[in-house]
C-alpha positions in Angstrom: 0.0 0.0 0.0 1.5 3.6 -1.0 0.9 6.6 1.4 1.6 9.6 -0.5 3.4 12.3 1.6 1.3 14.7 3.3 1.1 18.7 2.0 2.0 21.3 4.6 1.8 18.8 7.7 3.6 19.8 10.8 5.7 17.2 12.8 6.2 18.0 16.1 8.6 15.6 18.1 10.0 15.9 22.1 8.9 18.4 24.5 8.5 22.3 23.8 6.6 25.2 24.3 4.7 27.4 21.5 4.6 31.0 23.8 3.8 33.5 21.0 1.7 32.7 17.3 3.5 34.9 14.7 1.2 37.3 14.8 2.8 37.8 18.0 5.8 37.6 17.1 5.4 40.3 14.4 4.1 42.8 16.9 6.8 42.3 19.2 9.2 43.0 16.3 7.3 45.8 15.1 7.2 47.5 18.2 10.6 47.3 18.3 11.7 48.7 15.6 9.0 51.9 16.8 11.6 52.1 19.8 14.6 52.1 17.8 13.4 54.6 15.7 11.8 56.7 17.8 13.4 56.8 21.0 16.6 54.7 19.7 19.6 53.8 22.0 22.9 55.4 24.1 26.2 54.6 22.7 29.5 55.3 24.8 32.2 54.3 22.2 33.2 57.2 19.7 34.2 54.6 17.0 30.8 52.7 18.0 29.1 56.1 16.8 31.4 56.8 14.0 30.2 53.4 12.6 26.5 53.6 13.1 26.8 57.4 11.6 28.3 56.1 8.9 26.2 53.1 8.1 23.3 55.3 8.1 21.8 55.8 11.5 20.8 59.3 13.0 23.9 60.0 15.6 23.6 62.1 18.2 27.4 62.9 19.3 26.6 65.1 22.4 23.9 62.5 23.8 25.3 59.3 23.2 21.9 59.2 21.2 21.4 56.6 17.9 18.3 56.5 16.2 18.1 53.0 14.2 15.7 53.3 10.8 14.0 50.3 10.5 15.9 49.7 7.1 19.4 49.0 8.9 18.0 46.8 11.8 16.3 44.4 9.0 19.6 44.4 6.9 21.6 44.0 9.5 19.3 40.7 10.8 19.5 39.4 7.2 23.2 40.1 6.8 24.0 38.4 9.8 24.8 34.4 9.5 21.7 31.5 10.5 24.7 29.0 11.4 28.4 29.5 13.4 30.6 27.1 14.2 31.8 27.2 18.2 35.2 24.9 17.6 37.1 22.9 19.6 40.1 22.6 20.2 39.7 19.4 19.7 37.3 18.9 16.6 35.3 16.2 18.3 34.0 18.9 20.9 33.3 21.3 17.8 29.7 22.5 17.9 27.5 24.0 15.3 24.8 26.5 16.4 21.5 26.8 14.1 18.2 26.4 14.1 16.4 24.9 16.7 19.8 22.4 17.6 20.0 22.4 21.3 23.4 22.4 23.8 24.5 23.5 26.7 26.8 25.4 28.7 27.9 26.1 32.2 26.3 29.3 33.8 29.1 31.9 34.4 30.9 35.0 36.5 29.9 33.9 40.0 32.3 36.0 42.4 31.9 33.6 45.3 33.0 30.0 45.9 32.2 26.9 48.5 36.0 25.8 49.0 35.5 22.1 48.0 38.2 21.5 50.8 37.2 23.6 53.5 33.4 24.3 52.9 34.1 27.9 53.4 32.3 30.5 51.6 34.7 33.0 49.9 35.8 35.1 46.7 36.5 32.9 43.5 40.1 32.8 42.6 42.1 31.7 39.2 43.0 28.8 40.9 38.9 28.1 40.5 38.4 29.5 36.9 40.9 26.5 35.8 39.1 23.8 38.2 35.8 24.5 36.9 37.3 24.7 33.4 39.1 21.3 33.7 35.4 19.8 35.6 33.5 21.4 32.7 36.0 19.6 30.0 34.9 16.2 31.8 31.3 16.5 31.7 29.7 14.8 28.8 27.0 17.4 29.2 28.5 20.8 28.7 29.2 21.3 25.2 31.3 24.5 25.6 32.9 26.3 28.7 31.9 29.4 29.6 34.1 31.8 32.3 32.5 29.8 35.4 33.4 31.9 37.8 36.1 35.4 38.6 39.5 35.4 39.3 39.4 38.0 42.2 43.2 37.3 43.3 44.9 38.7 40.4 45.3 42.4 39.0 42.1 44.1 38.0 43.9 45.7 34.8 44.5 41.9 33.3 42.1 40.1 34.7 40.0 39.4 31.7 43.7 37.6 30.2 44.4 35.7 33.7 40.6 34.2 32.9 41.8 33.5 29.7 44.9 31.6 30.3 43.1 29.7 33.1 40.5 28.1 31.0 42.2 27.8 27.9 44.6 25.8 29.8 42.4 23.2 30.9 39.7 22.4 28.5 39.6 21.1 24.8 36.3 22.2 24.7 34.9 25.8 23.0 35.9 28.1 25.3 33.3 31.7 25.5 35.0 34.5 27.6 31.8 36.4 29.5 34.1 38.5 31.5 36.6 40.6 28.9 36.7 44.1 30.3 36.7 46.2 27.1 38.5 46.0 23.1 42.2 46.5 24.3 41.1 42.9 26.3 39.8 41.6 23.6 42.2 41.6 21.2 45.1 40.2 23.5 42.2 37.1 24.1 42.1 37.0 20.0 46.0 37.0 20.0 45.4 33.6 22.9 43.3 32.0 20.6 45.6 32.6 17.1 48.9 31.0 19.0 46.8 28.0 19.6 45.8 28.1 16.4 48.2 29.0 14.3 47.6 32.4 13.9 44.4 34.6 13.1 43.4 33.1 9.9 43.2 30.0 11.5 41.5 31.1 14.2 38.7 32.8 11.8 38.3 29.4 10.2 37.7 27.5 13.1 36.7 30.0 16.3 38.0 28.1 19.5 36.8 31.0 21.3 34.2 33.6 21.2 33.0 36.4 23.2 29.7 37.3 25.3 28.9 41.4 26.0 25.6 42.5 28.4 24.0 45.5 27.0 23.1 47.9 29.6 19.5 47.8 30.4 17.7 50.3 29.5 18.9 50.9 25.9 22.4 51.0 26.3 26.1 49.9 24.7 28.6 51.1 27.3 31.7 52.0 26.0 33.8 48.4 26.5 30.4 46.5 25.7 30.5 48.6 22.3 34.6 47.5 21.6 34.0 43.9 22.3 31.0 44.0 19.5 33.5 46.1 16.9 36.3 44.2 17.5 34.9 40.5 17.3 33.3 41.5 14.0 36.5 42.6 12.9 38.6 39.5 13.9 35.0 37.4 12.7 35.2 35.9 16.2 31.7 34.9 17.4 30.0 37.5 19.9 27.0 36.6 22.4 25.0 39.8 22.3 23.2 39.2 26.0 20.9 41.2 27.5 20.1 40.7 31.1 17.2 43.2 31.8 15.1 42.7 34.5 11.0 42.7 34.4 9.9 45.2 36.7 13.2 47.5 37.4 14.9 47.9 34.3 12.4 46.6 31.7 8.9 46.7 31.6 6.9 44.6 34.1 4.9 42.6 31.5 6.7 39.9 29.5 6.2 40.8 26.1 7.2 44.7 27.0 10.5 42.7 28.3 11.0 41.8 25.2 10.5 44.5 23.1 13.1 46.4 25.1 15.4 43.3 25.3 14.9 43.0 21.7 15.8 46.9 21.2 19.1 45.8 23.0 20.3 42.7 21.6 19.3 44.0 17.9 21.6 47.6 18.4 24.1 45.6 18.9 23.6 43.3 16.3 23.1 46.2 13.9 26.5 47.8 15.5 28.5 44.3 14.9 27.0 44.3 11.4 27.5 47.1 9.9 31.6 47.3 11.5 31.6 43.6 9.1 28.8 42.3 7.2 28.3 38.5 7.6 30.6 38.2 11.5 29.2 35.7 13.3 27.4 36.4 16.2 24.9 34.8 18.7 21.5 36.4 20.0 21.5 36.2 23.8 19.2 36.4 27.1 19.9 36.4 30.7 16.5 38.5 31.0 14.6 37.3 34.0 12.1 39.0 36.3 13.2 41.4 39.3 12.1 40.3 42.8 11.0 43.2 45.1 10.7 41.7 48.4 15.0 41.0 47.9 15.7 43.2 45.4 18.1 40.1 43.3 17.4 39.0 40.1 16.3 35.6 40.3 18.2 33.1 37.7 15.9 30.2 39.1 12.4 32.0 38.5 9.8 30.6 36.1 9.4 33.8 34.8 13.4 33.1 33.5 11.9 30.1 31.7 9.2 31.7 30.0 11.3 34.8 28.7 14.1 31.9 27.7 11.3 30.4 25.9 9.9 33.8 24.1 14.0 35.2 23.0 14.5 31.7 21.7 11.5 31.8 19.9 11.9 35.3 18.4 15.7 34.4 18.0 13.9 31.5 15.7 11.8 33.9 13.8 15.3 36.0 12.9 16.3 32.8 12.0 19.7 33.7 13.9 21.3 31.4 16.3 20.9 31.9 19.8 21.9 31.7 23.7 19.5 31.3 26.7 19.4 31.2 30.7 18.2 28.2 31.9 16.8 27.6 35.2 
């Protein structure tokens, strides 16, 4: 017996969750592209301005102030690759980021240890970067390291590099830095990455290490967040644009007002690492969660994490751009 294939049936396989129809999803996008236009975002990099003035935003030098046409933040999602490659050092930890492929990290930049000998609380040291990196390289789980925790016993001017030499040292695995302090940072990271590789081209062929940057909420690239973005699109090293607003203090209290400003965030800076090089790899990104009153913290561990998660993934899925979210 012959079953013909079925026209325009939908498969769905595993566990998910469906939180916005496209209509939705069009809204949300509309709306913000209204904010980038109309009330736009702060920029604190002079190259950063010089860039999105050139490319043809509206650049306000003595304000900080861009305004974003609706034009350049379409272009700039379109231009802007579906699929990266996070490499390995070793090629069998290489992952490829696309689409609705799903892996996972470790959660990153906690200041404060449990001494695994002792039991004592205290502050994170390098000592602990390279454990956690070394644990991380071991679990079957974690597809790609992320800076676990900060090296507070070492010199604030090179701490982002002392991170850097920690982790690198201990795990074959793709290695994302969430803790570079600004572009001069950056590019000595880039220069870690090329002598393990060879040198730059090398590195730009097969990215054994990438970068993640934390807008400001609301509506802001400070000025080191800005040289990160600039100078991984120039080195075509992959960036993690991450916002981590915060319903209810720094973002609107309602989840899909969350996301139109978290959108506004993550998609300045995409249209800032596109238009520095058309085509750099990069990676939309959330840490947004909801703000808790009674404590005043931002809660990692709240459902309302989950369900913005599930909505930037899902609108990361309508840019058709790969993406980066908080679990709980």
């Amino acid at each position: 017996m012959k079953r013909p294939l079925r026209a325009g049936y939908n498969r769905f396989q595993g566990m998910g969750l469906n939180i916005f129809s496209r209509e939705e999803l069009d809204a949300i996008h509309l709306a913000t592209l209204e904010v980038l236009e109309r009330t736009g975002v702060q920029v604190f990099s002079d190259e950063g301005l010089e860039i999105l003035a050139d490319g043809g935003c509206t650049v306000d030098k003595e304000k900080n102030q861009v305004i974003i046409p609706p034009a350049i933040v379409e272009d700039a999602i379109r231009s802007a690759p579906s699929t990266i490659l996070l490499a390995g050092r070793d090629s069998q930890f290489d992952m490829v980021l696309e689409g609705r492929r799903v892996g996972f990290t470790n959660f990153g930049a906690g200041v404060m240890v449990i001494d695994p000998s002792t039991g004592e609380l205290r502050e994170s040291t390098k000592e602990d970067v390279a454990a956690t990196a070394l644990a991380c390289d071991a679990l079957d789980e974690v597809d790609i390291y992320s800076s676990a925790v900060v090296a507070r016993d070492v010199p604030e001017v090179s701490i982002d590099l002392h991170e850097a030499e920690a982790f690198l040292s201990n795990t074959a695995k793709h290695c994302q830095h969430i803790d570079l302090t600004g572009g001069a940072g950056a590019k000595k990271y880039f220069e870690m990455g090329a002598a393990i590789c060879g040198g730059m081209e090398k590195l730009r062929e097969r990215p054994i290490i990438s970068a993640l940057v934390c807008p400001t909420s609301p509506l802001q690239l400070h000025t080191g967040n800005a040289e990160i973005i600039i100078e991984c699109a120039k080195a075509g090293i992959p960036v993690n644009i991450l916002s981590m607003a915060m319903a209810g203090a720094s973002a609107p209290v309602s989840l899909a007002g969350t996301l139109v400003t978290h959108n506004a965030e993550v998609l300045a800076g995409i249209v800032l690492h596109q238009l520095t090089s058309r085509g750099a790899p990069m990676i939309y990104g959330s840490s947004t969660t909801t703000f808790d009153l009674t404590y005043a913290t931002a809660p990692v561990g709240a459902p309302e994490l989950g369900m913005i998660s599930a909505g930037v993934a899902e609108l990361a899925h309508y840019y058709s751009l790969p993406c980066y979210v908080a679990g709980g």
